[in-house]
Kinemage of the C-alpha trace (Angstrom):
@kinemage 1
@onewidth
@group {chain A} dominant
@subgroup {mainchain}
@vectorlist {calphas} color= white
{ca unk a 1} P 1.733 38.485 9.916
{ca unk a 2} L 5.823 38.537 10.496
{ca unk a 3} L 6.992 40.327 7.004
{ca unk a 4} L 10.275 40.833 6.029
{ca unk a 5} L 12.121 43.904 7.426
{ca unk a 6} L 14.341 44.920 4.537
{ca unk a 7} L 13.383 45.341 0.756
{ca unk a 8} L 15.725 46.026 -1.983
{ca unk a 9} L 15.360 48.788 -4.587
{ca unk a 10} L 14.053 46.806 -6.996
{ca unk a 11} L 11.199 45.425 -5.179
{ca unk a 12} L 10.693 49.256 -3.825
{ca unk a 13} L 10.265 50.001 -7.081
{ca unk a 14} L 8.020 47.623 -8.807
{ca unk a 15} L 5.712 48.728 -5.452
{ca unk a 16} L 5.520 51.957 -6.681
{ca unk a 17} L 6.955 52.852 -3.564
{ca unk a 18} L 9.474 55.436 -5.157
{ca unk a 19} L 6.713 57.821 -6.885
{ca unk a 20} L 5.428 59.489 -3.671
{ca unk a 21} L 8.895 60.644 -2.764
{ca unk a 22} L 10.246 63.820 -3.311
{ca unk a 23} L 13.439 63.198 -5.885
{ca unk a 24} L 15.511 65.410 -3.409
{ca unk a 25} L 15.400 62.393 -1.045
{ca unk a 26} L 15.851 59.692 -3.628
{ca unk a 27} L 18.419 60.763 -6.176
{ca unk a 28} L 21.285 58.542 -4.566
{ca unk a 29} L 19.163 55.996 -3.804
{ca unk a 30} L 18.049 55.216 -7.559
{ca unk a 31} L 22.009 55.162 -8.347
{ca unk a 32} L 23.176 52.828 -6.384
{ca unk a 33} L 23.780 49.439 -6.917
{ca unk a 34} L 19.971 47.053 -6.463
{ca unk a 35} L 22.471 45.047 -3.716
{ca unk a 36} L 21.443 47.335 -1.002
{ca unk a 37} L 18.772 46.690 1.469
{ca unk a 38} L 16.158 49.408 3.147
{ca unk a 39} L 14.417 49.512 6.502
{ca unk a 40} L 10.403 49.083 5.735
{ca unk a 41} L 7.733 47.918 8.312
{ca unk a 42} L 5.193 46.395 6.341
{ca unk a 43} L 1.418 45.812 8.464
{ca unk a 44} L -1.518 44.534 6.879
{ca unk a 45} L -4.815 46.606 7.178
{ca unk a 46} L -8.337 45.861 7.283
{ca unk a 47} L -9.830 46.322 3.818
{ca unk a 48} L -13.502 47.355 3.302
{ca unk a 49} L -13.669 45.861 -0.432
{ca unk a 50} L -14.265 42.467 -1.459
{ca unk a 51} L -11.296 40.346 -3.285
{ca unk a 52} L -8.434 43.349 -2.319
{ca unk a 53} L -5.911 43.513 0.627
{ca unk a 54} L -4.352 47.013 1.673
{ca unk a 55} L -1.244 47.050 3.381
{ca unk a 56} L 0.965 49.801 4.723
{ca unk a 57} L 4.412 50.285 3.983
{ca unk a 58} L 6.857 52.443 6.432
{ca unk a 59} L 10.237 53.194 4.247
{ca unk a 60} L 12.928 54.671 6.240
{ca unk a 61} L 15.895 56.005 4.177
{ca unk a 62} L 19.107 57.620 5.733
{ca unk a 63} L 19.487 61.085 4.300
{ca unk a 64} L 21.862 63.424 4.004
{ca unk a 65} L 20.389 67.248 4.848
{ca unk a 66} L 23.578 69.080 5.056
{ca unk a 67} L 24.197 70.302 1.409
{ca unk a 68} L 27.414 70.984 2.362
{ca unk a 69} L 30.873 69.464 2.933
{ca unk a 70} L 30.202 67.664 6.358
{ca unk a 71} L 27.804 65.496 5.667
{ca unk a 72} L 24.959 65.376 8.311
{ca unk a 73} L 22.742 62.271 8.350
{ca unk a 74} L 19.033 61.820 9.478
{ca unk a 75} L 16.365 59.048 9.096
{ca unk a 76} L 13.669 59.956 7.269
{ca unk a 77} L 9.956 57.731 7.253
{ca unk a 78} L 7.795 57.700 4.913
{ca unk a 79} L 3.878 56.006 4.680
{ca unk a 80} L 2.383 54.282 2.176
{ca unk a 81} L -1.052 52.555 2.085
{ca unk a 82} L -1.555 50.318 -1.042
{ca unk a 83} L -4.438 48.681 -1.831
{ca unk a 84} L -4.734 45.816 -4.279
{ca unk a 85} L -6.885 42.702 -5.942
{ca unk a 86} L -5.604 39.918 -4.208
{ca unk a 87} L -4.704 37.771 -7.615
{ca unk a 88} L -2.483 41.034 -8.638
{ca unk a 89} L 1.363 40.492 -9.069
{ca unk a 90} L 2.058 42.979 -6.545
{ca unk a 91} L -0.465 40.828 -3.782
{ca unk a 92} L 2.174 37.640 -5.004
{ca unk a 93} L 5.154 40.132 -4.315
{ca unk a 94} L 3.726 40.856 -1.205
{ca unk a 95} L 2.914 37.268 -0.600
{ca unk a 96} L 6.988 36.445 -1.118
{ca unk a 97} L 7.827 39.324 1.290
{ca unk a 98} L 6.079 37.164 4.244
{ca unk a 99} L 8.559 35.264 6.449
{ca unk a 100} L 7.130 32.009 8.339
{ca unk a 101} L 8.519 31.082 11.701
{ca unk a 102} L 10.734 28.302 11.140
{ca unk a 103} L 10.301 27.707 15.106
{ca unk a 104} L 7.023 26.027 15.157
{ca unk a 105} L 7.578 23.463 12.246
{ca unk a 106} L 10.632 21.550 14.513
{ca unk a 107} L 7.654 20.090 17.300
């Protein structure tokens, strides 16, 4: 299933994404502006209970590790695996992250 690539903070954050993190990595992301988008790879995984969905999301932020005055930049990836009900808001959220191929409609 072809997701979107890109989520903004505010969609990273109703997720729940954000909690896992340590704040070190974080505390410029939650003050910038919600305009900015951030690498995830989301995948769908097989789920063992009946009426959820569990999906993993791979959030890659560009940090800064240099704590000094040249800044030094690295990506850093972090996992999640979420598992919902699949009437939840965050399964319709995750619904609206899911890009169809436009390709296939034109024949």
């Amino acid at each position: 299933m072809p997701y979107t690539n890109s989520l903004k903070l505010s969609t990273i954050e109703y997720l729940d994404l954000l909690d896992d993190i340590p704040y070190k990595y974080i505390k410029k992301m939650i003050h910038e502006d919600d305009d900015d988008d951030y690498d995830v790879e989301i995948t769908d995984l097989k789920c063992d209970r009946i009426a959820y969905c569990k999906t993993q999301f791979k959030l890659t932020l560009n940090v800064d590790i240099s704590q000094g005055y040249s800044p030094i930049y690295v990506d850093k990836t972090f996992t999640f695996v979420k598992e919902y009900n699949n009437s939840s808001g965050i399964a319709l959220t995750i619904l609206d992250l899911y890009e169809e191929d436009s390709d296939s409609d034109d024949e």
